[in-house]
Backbone as a printed PyTorch tensor [residue, N CA C, xyz], in Angstrom:
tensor([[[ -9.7910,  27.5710,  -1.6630],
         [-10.4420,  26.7140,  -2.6310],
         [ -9.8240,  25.3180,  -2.5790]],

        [[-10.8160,  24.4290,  -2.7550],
         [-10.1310,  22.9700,  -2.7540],
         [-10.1190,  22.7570,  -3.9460]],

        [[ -8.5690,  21.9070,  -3.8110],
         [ -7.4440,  21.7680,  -5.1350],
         [ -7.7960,  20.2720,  -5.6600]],

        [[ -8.8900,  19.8680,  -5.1580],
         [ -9.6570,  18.8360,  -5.6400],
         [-10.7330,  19.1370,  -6.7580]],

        [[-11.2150,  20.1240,  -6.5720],
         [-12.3970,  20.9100,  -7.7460],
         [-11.7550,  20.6550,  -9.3520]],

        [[-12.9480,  19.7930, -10.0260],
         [-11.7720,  20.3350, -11.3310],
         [-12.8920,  21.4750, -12.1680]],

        [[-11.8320,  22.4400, -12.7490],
         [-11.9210,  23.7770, -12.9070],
         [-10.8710,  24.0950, -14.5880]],

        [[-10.3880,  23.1380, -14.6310],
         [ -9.2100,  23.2840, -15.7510],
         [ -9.9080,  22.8440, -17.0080]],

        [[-10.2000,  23.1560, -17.9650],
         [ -9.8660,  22.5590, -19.3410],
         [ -9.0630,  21.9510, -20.1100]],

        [[ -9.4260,  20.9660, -21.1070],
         [ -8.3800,  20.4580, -20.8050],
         [ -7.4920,  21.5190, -21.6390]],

        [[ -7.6770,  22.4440, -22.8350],
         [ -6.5180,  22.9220, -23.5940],
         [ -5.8970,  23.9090, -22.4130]],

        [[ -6.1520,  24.6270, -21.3070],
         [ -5.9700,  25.0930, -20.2460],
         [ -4.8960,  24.2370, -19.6320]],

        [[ -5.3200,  22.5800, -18.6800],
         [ -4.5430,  21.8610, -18.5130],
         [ -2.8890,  21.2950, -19.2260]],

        [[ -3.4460,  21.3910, -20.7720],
         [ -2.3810,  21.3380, -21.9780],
         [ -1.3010,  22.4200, -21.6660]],

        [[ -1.5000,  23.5820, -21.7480],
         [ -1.0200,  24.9470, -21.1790],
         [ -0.3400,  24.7220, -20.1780]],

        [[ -0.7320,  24.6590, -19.0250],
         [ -0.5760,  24.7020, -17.6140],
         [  0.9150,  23.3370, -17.4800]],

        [[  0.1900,  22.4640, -18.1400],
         [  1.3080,  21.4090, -18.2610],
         [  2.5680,  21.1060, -18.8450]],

        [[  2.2010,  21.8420, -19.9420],
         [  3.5190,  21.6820, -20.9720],
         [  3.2850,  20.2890, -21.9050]],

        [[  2.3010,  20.0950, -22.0100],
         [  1.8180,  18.5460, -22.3050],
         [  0.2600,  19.1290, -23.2530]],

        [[  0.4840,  18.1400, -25.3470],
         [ -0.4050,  18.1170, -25.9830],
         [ -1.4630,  17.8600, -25.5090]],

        [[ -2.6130,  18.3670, -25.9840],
         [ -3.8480,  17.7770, -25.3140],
         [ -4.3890,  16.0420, -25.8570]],

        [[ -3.6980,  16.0550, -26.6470],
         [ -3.7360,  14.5330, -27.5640],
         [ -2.9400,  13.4530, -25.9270]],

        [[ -2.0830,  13.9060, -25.7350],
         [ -1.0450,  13.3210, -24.8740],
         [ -1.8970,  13.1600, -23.4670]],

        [[ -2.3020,  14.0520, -22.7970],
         [ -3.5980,  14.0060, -22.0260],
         [ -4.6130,  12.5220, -22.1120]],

        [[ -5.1280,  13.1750, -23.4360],
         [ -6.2290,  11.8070, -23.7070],
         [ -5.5240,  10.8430, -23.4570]],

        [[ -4.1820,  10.3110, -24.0550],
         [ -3.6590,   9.3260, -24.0100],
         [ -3.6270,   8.9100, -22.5610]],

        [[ -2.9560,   9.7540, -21.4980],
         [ -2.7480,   9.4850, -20.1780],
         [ -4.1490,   8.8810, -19.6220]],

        [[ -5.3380,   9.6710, -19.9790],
         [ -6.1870,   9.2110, -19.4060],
         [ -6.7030,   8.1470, -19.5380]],

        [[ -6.3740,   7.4240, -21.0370],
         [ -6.9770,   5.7940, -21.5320],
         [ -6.0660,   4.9500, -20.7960]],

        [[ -4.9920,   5.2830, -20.3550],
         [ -4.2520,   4.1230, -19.7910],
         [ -4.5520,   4.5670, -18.2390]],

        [[ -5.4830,   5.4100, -17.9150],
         [ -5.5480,   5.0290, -16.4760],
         [ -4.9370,   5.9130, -15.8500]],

        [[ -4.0630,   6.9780, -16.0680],
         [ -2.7180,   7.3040, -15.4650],
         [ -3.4470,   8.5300, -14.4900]],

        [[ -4.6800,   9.4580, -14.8250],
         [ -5.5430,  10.4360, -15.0170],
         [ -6.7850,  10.4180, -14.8990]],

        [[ -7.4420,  10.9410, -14.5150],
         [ -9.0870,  10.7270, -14.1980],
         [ -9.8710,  12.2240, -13.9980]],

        [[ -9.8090,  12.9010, -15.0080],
         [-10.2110,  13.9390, -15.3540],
         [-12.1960,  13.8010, -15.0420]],

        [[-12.6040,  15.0740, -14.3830],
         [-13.9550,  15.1070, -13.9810],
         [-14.6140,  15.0470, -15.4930]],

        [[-15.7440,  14.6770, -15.9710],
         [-16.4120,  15.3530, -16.6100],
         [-17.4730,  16.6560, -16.4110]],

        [[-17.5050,  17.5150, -17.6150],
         [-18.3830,  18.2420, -17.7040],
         [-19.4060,  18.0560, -18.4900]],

        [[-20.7680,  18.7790, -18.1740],
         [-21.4390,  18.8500, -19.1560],
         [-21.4640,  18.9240, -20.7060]],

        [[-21.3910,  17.7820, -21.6180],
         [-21.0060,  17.7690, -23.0710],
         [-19.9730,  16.9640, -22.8900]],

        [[-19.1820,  16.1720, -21.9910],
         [-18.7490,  14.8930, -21.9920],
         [-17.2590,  15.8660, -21.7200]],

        [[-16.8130,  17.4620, -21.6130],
         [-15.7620,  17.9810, -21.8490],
         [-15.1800,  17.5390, -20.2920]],

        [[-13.8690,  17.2030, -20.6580],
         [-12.8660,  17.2450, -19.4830],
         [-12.6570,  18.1610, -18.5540]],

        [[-12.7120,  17.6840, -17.3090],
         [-12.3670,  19.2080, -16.2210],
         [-11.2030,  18.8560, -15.5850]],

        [[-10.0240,  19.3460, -15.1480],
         [ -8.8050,  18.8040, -14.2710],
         [ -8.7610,  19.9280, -13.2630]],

        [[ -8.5500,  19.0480, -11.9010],
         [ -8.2580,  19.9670, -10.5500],
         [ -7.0430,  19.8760, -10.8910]],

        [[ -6.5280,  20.8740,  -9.8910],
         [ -4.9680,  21.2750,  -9.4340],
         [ -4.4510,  20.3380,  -8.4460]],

        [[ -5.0340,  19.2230,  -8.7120],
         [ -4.5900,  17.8080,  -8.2190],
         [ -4.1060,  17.1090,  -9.3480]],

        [[ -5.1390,  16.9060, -10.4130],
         [ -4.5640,  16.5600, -11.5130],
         [ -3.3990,  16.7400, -12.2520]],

        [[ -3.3940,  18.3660, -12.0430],
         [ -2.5420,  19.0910, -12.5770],
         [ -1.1460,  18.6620, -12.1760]],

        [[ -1.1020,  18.4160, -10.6210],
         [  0.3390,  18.2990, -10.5470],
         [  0.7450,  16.6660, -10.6610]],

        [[  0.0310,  15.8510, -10.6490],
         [  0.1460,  14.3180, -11.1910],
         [  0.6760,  14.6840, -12.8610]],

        [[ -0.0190,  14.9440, -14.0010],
         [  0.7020,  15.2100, -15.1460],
         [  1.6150,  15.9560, -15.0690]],

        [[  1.9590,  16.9930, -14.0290],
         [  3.2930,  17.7760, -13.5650],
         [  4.2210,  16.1820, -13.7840]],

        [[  3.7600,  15.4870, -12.8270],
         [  4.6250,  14.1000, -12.0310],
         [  5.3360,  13.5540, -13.5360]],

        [[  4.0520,  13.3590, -13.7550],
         [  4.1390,  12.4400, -15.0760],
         [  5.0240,  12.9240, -16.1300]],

        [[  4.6530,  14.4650, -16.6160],
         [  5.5110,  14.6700, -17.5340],
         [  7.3380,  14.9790, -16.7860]],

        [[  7.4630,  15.2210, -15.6350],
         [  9.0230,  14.6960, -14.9710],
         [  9.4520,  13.0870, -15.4010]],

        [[  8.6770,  12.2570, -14.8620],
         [  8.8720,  10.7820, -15.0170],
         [  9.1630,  10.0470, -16.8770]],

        [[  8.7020,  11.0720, -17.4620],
         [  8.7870,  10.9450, -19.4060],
         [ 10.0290,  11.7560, -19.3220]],

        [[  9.8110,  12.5450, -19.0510],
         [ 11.0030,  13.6640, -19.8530],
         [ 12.6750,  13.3640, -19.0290]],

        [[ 12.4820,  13.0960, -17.5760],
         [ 13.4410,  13.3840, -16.6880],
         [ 13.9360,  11.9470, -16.4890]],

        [[ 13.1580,  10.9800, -16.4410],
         [ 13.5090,   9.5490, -16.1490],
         [ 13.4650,   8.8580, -17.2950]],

        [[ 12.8610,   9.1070, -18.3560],
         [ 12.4340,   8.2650, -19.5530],
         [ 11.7800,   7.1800, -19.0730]],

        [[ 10.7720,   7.0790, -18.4210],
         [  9.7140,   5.9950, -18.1190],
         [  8.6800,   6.1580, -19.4200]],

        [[  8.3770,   5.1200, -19.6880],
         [  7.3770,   4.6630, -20.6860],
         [  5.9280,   4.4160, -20.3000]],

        [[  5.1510,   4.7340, -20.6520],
         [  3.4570,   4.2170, -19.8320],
         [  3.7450,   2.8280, -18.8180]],

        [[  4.1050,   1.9490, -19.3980],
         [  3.9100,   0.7700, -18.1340],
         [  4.9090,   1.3280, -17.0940]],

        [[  5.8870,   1.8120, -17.1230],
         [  6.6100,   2.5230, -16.0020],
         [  5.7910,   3.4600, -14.9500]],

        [[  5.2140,   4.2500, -16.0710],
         [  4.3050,   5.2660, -15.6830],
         [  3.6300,   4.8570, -14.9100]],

        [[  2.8570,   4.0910, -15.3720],
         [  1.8270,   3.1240, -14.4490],
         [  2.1190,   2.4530, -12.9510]],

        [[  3.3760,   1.6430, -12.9810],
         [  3.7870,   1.1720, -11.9680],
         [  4.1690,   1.8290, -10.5370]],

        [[  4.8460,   2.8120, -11.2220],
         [  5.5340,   4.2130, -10.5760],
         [  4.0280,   4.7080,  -9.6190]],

        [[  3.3660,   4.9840, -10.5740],
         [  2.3720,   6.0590,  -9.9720],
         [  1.4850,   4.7530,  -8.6670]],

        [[  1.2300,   3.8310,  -9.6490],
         [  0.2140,   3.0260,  -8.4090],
         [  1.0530,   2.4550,  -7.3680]],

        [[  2.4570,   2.4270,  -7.1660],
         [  3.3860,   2.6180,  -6.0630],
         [  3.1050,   3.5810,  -5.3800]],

        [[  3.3790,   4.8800,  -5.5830],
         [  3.4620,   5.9510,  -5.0030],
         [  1.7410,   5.7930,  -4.3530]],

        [[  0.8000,   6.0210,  -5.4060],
         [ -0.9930,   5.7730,  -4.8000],
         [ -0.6720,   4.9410,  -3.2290]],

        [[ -0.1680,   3.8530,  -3.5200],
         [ -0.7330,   3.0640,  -2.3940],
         [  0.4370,   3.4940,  -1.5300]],

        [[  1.2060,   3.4330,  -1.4450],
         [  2.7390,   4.1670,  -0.3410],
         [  1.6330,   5.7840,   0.2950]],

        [[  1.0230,   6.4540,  -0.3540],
         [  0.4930,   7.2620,   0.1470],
         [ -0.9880,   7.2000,   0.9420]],

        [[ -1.3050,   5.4740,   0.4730],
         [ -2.7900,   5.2650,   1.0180],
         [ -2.2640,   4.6080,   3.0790]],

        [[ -1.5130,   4.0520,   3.0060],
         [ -0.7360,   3.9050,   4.3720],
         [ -0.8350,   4.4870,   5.2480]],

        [[ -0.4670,   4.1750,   6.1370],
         [ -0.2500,   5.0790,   7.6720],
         [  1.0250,   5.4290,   7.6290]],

        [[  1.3050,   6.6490,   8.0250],
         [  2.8190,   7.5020,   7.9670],
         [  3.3870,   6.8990,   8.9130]],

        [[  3.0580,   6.4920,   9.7690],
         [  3.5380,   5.3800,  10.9450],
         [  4.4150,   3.8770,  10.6330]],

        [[  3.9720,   3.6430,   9.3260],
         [  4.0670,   2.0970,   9.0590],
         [  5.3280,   1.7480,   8.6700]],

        [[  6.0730,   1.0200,   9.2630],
         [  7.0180,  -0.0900,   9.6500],
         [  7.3720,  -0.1360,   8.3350]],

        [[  8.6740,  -0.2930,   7.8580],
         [  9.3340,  -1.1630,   6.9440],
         [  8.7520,  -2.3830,   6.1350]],

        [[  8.3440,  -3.0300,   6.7490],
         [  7.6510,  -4.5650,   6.8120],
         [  6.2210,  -3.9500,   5.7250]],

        [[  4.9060,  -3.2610,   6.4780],
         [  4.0150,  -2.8640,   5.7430],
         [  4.4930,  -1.9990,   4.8050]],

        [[  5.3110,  -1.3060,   4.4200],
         [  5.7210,  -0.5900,   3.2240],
         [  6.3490,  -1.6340,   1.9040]],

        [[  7.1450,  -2.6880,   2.6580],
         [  7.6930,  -3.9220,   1.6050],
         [  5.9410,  -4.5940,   1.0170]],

        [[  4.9850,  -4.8760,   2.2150],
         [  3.8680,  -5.3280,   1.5610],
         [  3.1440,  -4.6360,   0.8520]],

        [[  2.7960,  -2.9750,   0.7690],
         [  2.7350,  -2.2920,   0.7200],
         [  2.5890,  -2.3420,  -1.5270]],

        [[  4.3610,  -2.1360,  -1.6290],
         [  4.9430,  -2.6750,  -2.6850],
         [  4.2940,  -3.7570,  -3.4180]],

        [[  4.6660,  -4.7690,  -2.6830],
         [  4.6820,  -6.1210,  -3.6180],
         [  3.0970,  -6.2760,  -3.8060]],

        [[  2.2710,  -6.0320,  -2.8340],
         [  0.7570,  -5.8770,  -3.4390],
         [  0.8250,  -5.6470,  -5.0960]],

        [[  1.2310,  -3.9100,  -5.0770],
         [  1.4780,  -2.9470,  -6.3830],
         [  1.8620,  -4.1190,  -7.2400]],

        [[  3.1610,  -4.2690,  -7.0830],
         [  3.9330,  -5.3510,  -8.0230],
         [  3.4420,  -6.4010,  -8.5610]],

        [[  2.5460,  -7.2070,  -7.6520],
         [  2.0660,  -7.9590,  -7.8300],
         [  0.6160,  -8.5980,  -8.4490]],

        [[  0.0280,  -7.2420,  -9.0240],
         [ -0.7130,  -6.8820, -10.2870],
         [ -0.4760,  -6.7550, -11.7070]],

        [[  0.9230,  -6.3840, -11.6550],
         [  1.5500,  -6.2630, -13.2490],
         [  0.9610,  -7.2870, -14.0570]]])
């Protein structure tokens, strides 16, 4: 099964996460999350999702990052992973400062 499907609910997701479902919503207004919809406007989360709020709730609990941390962190990591595994030092510094350079 592809771990892209979302299949989760969110009080399911809540569960699965260790994370309120209030806290969820929150993630998702700032962007952090992008939960499928279902029919009746209800939230669906793949087991992609799942392990990003995995990420997320490490990065709160384990690092004490705050949403704009959150944020930064993650759209670092997004684009470091949109790259070629190949890429030079040089495109990984640009890579970065792109990210950075949205704040």
């Amino acid at each position: 099964m592809d771990d892209r499907v979302p299949v989760h609910t969110i009080a399911t997701a809540a569960r699965l996460t260790g994370m309120h479902p209030q806290t969820l919503r929150k993630y998702e207004r700032y962007g952090l999350v992008r939960p499928a919809r279902a029919s009746g406007n209800a939230r669906l989360y793949s087991d992609v999702d799942l392990r990003r709020l995995t990420r997320i709730r490490y990065l709160v609990e384990g690092r004490g990052l705050n949403v704009a941390g959150l944020w930064l962190a993650l759209a670092i990591e997004d684009r470091l992973a949109s790259i070629d595994a190949s890429a030079g030092p040089e495109e990984i510094r640009a890579a970065i400062a792109e990210v950075v350079g949205t704040v």
